[in-house]
N, C-alpha and C positions, 0 to 999 in steps of 0.2 A: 406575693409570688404565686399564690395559688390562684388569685382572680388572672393573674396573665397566662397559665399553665391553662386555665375554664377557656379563655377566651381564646385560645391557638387549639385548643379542640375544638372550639364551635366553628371558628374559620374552618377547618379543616373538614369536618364532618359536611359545611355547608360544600365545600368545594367538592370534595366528594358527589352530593348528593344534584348538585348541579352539572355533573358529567354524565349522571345517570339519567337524567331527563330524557323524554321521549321525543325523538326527531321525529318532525312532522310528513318527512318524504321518505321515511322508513319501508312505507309500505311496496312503493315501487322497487325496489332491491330484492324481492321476491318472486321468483318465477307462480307468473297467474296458471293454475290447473285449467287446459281444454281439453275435456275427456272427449274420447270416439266411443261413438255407440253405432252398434251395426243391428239391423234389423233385416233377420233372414226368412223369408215370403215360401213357405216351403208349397206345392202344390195340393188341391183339395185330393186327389185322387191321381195315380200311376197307372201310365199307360203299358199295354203288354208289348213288347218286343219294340218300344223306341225310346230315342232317348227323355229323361224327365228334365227340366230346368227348374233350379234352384234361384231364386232372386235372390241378392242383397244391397241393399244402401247402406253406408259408411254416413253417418253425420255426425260436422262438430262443428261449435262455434256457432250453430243454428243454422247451418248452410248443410247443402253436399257435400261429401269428398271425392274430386272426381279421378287425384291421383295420387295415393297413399304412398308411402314409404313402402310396405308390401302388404300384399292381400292375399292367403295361403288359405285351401279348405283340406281337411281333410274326412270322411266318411268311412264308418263302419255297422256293423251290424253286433248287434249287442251281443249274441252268443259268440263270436268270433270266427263264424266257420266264412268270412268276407267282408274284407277291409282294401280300402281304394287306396295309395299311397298318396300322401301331403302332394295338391299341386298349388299352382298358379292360378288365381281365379280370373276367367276370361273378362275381358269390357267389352261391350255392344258398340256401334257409334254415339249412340243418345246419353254412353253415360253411365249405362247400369252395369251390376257386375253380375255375374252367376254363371254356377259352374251347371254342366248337362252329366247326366249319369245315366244306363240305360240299368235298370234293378229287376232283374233276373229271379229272386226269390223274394217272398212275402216274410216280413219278420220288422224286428223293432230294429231301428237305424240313430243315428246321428250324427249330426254334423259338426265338427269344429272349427272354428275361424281360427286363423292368427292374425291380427291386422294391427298397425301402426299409423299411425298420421302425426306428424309435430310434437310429437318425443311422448305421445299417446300409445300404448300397446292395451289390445285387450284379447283375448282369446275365448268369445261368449261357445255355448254350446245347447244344441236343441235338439230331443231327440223329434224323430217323428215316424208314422206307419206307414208300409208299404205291405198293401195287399189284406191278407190276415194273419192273424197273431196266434200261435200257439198257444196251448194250455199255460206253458212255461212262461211264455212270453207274459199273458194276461197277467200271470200271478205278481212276476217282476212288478210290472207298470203298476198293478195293484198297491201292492208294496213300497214302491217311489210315492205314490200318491199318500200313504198313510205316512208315511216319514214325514212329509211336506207340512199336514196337515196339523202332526204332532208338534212340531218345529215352529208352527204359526200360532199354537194355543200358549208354548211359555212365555211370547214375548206381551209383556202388559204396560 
C-alpha cells in the first residue's frame, strides 16, 4: 500500500512539474520596451530682441520620430519671476522640431519636454543660460553641480 501511495506522489509531483516547464515562445507574449529619447540642441548664445530657436530630435527604435503621439515644451526661469505656458512644439518641413522664444531677461532657464511615441512617454529636462547669471543664480548652478558630483562619488 505504501509503495502505491510513493508511486501516485511521484506521478503527481511529476505532472505537476511537467506543467511548469518553460514554453519556448514565452517570450513573444511580452510587450518589447522602445524607449524615446529626445535630444534638445539648445543655442551657443541668445540674440537681443529676436526670437531664439530651440532644436529637438525624438529618436526611437534607431530611427527619427517624425510624428509623435504629442510633443509639449514648456520653459521657465528658475527664480520664477517668467514662465512661458506648456505649448505645442512646432515641426519644420525637413522634419525637425523646436520651439522659438524671444528671452527678454539674462538668468538661469529650462526647458521641459512632454513627449510620447508608441506607448513611450518621457519628460527629459535641461536647464541652460541666457545672458548672465546673477550672484544667486551662480551659487544655485554651483550647488546643482556639487550635488551631482556627490551623487556620482556613492555609486561604486
Amino acid at each position: 500500500m505504501k509503495k502505491g501511495i510513493t508511486s501516485l506522489v511521484l506521478i503527481g509531483l511529476s505532472l505537476v512539474l511537467a506543467a511548469c516547464s518553460l514554453n519556448t515562445g514565452v517570450a513573444s507574449l511580452y510587450k518589447e520596451e522602445s524607449p524615446l529619447h529626445a535630444d534638445i540642441q539648445i543655442p551657443e548664445s541668445f540674440k537681443d530682441n529676436a526670437e531664439d530657436v530651440i532644436s529637438i530630435a525624438l529618436e526611437q527604435n534607431g530611427g527619427s520620430v517624425e510624428n509623435p503621439d504629442f510633443l509639449h515644451a514648456e520653459i521657465w526661469k528658475q527664480d520664477g519671476s517668467l514662465s512661458f505656458p506648456m505649448e505645442e512644439v512646432e515641426q519644420d518641413e525637413n522634419g525637425t522640431f523646436y520651439v522659438k522664444k524671444d528671452f527678454d531677461e539674462d538668468g538661469l532657464y529650462f526647458i521641459k519636454l512632454h513627449a510620447s511615441s508608441n506607448g513611450s512617454i518621457i519628460t527629459p529636462k535641461k536647464q541652460f543660460i541666457v545672458g548672465e547669471l546673477s550672484d544667486e543664480e551662480l551659487e544655485i548652478l554651483q550647488e546643482g553641480a556639487q550635488e551631482e558630483e556627490v551623487d556620482h562619488e556613492h555609486h561604486h
